[in-house]
N, C-alpha and C positions, 0 to 999 in steps of 0.2 A: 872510688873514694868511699873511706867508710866513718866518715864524719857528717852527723844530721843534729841539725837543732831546729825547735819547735817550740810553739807556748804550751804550757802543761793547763794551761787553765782559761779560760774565757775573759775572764779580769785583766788576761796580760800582767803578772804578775811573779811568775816563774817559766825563766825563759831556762830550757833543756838543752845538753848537749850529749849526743850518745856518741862515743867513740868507741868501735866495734873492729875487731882486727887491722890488719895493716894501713897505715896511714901515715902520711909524710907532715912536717911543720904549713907546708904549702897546701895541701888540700884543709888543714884547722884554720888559716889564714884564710882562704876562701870563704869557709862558712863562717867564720869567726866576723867578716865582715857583712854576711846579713845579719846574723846575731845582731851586733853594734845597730845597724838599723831599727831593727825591731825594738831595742831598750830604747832606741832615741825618740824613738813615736810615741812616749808616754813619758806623762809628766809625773808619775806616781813611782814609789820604791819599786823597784824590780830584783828578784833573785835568779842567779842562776846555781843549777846543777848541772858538773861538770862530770858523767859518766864514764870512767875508764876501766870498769869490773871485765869489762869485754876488751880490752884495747889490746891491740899490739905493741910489740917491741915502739920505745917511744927514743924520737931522733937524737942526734948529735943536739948539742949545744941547750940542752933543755933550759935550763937556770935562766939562758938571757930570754930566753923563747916565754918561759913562766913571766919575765916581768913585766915582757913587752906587752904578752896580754893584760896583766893588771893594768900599765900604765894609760889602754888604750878604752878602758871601760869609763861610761859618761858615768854623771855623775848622782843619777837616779841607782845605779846600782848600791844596793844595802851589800849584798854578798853574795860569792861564789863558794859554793862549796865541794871540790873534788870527791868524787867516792869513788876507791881506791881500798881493796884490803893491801896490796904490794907494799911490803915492806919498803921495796927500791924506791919505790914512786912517791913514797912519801915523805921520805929522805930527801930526795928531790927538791921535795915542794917546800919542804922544811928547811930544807939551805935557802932555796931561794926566799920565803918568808924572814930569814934571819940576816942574810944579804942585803935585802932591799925593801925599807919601809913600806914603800906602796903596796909591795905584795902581802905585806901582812896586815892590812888596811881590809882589802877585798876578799882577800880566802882563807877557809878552812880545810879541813881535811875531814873525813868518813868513812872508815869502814864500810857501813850499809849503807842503803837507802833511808830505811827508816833512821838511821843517827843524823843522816843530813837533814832530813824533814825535819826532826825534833831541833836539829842549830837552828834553822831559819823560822820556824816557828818562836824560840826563846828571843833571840835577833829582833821579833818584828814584836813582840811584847814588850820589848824596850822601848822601842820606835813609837810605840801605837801615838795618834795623833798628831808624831815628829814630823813638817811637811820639808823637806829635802830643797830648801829657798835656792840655792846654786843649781838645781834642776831646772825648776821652774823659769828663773830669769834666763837660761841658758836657752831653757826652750819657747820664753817668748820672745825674746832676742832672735831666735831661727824664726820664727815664726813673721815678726815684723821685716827682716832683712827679707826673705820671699816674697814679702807683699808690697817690697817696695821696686 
């Protein structure tokens, strides 16, 4: 499997996803649900970056594949942002952002690295002092259901 995510930062704050040659919808789903964990563990804006500069050929059925992961991001997430030079892959993301509202709610698209960091940085100068209230109640709401 050549699908890894990680926190980029100690804050928990930007959650990483490197995808690096061949890789099936089922092994993104795999890690895609510690992902999901890891944003749900915090009650603060979380970003991610969605690495595919290294990726393999990417499966059948992308579009539905692209929404299902929008639709499945809580609600701490500010944004994803794919970095992708691939003309294809961005056409992709582009149908499906234009297809399906949710998806164009949670991503972007990037060339580099550095263009994605400059989205999420402008992103969260918007935000600044915004506290994400649908997080928060969703995760004390988890929080009190546990404890009962």
């Amino acid at each position: 499997m050549s699908v890894n995510v990680y926190w980029e930062d100690h804050e928990h704050t930007l959650l990483r996803y490197d995808l690096v040659g061949k890789w099936d919808w089922n092994d993104l789903y795999a890690v895609l649900a510690l992902g999901l964990r890891m944003e749900m563990r915090t009650i603060h804006r979380v970003d991610v970056l969605l690495d595919m500069r290294q990726s393999g050929a990417i499966g059948d059925g992308a579009i539905a594949h692209i929404r299902k992961i929008a639709d499945k991001q809580p609600p701490n997430v500010g944004m994803m942002v794919v970095i992708t030079p691939s003309k294809f892959l961005r056409a992709l993301f582009q149908a499906a952002m234009r297809s399906y509202k949710n998806v164009g709610l949670y991503i972007r698209l990037a060339s580099s690295e550095t263009e994605a960091r400059q989205l999420i940085a402008a992103e969260r100068l918007l935000d600044e002092g915004v506290v994400n209230s649908k997080a928060v109640a969703t995760r004390k709401q988890a929080m009190a259901d546990k404890s009962s």
